[in-house]
C-alpha positions as CSV (number, residue, x, y, z in Angstrom):
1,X,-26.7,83.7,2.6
2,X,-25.5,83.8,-0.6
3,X,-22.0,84.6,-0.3
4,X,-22.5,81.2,2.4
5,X,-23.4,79.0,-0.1
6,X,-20.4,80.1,-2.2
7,X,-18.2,79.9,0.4
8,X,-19.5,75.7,1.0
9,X,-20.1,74.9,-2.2
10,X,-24.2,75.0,-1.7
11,X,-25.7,76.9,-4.6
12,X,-27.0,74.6,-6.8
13,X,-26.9,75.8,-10.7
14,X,-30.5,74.5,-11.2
15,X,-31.8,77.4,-11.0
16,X,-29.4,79.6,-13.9
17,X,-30.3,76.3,-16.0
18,X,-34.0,76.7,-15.2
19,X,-34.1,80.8,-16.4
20,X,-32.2,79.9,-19.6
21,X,-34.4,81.5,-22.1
22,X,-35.6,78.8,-24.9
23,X,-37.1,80.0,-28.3
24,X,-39.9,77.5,-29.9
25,X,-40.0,77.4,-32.7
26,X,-42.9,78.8,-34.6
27,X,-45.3,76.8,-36.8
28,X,-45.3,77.9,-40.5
29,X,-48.7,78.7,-41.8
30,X,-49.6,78.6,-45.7
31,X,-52.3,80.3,-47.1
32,X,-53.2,79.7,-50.6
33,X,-56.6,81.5,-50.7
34,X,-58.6,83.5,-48.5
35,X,-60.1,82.9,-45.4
36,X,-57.5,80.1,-44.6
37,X,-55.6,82.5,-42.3
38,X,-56.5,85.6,-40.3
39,X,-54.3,87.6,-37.9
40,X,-55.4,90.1,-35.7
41,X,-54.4,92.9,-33.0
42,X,-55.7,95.4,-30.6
43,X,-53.8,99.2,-30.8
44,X,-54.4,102.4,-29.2
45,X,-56.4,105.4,-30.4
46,X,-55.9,108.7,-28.3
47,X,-58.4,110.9,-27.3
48,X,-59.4,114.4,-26.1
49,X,-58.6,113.5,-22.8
50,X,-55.2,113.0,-21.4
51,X,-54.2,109.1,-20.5
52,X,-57.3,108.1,-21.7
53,X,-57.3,105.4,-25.2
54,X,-59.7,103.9,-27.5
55,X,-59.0,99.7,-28.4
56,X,-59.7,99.6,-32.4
57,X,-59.6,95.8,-32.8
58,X,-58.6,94.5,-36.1
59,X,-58.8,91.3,-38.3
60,X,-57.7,91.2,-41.7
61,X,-56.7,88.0,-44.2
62,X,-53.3,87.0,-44.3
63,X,-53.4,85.7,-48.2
64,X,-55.3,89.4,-49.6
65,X,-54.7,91.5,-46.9
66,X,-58.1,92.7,-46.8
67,X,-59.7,93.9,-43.8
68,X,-62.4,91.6,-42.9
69,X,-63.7,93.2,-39.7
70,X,-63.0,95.6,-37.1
71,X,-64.4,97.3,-33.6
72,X,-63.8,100.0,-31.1
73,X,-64.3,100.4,-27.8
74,X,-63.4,101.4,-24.5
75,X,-61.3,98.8,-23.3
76,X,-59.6,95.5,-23.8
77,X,-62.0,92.2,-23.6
78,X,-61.9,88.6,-24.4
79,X,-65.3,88.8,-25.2
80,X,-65.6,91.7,-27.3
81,X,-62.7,90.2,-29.6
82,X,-64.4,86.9,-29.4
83,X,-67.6,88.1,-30.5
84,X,-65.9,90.2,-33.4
85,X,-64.4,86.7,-34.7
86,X,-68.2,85.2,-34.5
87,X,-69.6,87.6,-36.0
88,X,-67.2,87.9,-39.0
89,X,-67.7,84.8,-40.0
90,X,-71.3,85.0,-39.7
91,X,-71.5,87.7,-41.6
92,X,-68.9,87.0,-44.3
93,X,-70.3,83.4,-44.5
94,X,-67.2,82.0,-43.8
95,X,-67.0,78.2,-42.9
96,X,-64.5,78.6,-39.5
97,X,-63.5,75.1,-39.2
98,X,-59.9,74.6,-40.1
99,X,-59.2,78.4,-40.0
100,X,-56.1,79.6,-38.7
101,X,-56.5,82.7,-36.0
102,X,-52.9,84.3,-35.4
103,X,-52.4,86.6,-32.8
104,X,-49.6,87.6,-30.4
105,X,-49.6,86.7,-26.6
106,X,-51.5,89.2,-24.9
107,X,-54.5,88.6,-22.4
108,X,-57.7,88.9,-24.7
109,X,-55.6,86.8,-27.0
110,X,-54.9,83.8,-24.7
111,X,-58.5,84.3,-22.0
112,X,-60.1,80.9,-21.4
113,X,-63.3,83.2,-23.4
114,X,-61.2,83.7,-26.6
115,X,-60.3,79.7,-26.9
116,X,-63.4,78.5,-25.5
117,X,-64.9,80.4,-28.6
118,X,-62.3,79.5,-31.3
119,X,-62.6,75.9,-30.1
120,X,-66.6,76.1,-30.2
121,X,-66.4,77.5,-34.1
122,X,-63.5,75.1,-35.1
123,X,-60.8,77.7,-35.6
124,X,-57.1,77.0,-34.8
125,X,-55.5,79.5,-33.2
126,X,-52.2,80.3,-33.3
127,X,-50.1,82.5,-31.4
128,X,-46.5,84.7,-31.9
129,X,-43.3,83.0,-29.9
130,X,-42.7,84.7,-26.6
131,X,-39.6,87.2,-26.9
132,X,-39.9,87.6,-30.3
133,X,-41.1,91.0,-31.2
134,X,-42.0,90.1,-35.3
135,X,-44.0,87.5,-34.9
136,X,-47.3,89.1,-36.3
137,X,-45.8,91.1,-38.9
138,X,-48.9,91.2,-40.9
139,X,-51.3,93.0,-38.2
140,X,-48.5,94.9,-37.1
141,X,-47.3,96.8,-40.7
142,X,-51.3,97.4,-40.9
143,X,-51.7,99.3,-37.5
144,X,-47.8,101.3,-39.2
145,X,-50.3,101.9,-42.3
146,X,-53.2,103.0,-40.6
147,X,-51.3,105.3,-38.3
148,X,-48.8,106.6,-40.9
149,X,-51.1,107.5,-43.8
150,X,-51.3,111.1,-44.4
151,X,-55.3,111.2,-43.7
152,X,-54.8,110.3,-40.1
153,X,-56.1,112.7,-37.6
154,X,-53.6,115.4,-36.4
155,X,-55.4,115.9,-33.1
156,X,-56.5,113.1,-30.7
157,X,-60.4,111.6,-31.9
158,X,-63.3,113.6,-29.6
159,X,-65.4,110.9,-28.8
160,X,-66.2,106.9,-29.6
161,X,-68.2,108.2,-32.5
162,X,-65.4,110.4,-34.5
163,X,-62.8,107.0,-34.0
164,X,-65.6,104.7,-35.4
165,X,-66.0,107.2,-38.3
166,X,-62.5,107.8,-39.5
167,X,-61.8,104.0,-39.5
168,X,-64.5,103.3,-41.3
169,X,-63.1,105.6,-43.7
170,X,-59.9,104.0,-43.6
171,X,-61.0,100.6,-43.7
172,X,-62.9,101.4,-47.1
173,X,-60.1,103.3,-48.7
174,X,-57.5,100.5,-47.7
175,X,-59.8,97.9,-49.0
176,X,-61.2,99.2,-52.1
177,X,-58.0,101.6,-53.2
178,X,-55.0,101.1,-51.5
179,X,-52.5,99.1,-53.8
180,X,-50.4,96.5,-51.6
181,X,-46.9,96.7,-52.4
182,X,-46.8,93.3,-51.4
183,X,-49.5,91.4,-53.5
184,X,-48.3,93.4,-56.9
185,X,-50.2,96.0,-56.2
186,X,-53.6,95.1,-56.6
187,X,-55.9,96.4,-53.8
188,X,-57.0,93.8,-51.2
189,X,-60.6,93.7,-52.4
190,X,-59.1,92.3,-56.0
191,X,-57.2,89.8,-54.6
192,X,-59.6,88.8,-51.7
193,X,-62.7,88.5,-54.3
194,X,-61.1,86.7,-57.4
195,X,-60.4,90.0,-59.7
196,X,-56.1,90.4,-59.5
197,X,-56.3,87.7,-62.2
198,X,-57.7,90.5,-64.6
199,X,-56.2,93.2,-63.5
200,X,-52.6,91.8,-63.8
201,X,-52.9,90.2,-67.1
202,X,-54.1,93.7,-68.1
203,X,-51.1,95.2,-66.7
204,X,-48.6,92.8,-68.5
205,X,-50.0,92.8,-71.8
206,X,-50.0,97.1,-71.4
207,X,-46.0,96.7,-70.1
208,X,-45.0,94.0,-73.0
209,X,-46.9,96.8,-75.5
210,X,-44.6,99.1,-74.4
211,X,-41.7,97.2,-74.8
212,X,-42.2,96.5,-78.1
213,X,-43.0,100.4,-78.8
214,X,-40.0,101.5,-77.0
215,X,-37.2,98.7,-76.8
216,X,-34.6,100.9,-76.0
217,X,-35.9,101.8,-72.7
218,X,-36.2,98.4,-71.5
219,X,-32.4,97.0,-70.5
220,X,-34.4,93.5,-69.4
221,X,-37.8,92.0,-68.5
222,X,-40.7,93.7,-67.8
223,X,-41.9,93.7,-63.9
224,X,-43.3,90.5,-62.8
225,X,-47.2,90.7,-62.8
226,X,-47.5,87.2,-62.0
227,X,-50.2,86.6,-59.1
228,X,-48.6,85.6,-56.0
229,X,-49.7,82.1,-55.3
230,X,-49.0,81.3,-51.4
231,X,-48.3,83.9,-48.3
232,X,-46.7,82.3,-45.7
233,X,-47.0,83.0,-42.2
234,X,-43.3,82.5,-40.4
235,X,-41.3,81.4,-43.5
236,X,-38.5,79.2,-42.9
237,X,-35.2,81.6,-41.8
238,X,-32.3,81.3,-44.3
239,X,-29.3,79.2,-42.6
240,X,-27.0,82.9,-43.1
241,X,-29.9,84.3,-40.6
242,X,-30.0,82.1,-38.1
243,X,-26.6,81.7,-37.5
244,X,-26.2,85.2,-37.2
């Protein structure tokens, strides 16, 4: 049939227009404190038996990269992720009107429960482009940290129990010790909670000391130890970028 429709001139090209793939463009979030934006992810824990996976869902604050609530279980749910949101901000005491929710497009993400329950607290949600694998970079480099850190379990978790244990472990070092490359190395906790302020100033008056003691070492300034001020949630792409 279609070498007919060749053959006659039939084929309409409505359809190759139709399947011509269209990125949208994604809407830039700023967050300028905590609790502005969250993102969050579900990943896979293995266990003792073959084929068969914990779901360790996590939400953590864009702006400090703290952890502000997790859960495992057995499978993958609208409702449980829903009710890890409400209960976050109940617990936390966080006001969710106005707070943005980024996630990417999988099916506890986008369920009628999950927006029904965004909508009812006032949180916006927003979501990751489809095709574009980097578009929730944030939960995705903490599942790489969580999986790659040299305390993570050589052999598969034996039950529920031993996964909710070892994350909880994790979840405490990573907020109270872990020093984020990314927010001059203060731990999440001391950003999230008001304290980087103190501990940076501390830093650059111990680095301009040491200047002045040793001159010769230094060939410039000292590091930067100035508080970042805004995290951005899909910066604007340089023009080199995008036309590449």
């Amino acid at each position: 049939m279609y070498r007919l429709q060749r053959r006659y001139g039939l084929r309409s090209r409505q359809r190759c227009v139709s399947q011509t793939h269209v990125t949208r463009a994604s809407t830039i979030h700023r967050a300028t404190r905590p609790n502005q934006v969250w993102s969050w992810d579900i990943t896979w824990l293995p266990t003792a038996l073959r084929g068969v996976y914990l779901r360790l869902y996590l939400v953590m604050d864009v702006w400090s990269r703290r952890i502000v609530g997790w859960r495992i279980s057995q499978r993958e749910s609208a409702q449980i992720a829903a009710e890890l949101v409400t209960q976050i901000c109940h617990d936390g005491g966080v006001d969710p009107r106005g707070l943005v929710l980024h996630s990417d497009n999988g099916l506890p993400m986008r369920s009628s429960t999950m927006i029904a329950t965004l909508q009812w607290l006032g949180v916006v949600p927003s979501f990751s482009r489809p095709h574009v694998s980097d578009d929730n970079p944030y939960s995705e480099a903490l599942f790489r940290t969580l999986k790659h850190t040299p305390a993570y379990p050589k052999l598969p978790f034996s039950d529920i129990g031993a996964a909710e244990r070892w994350v909880a472990r994790f979840v405490d070092w990573y907020n109270r010790e872990h020093r984020h490359s990314a927010i001059r190395y203060v731990t999440p906790d001391e950003r999230h909670f008001g304290r980087e302020h103190q501990v940076l100033a501390h830093r650059q008056e111990l680095y301009e000391r040491a200047r002045t003691l040793n001159p010769e070492r230094w060939s410039g300034a000292t590091r930067n130890w100035t508080p970042v001020s805004v995290v951005v949630l899909h910066p604007e792409r340089p023009e080199s970028q995008v036309a590449a």
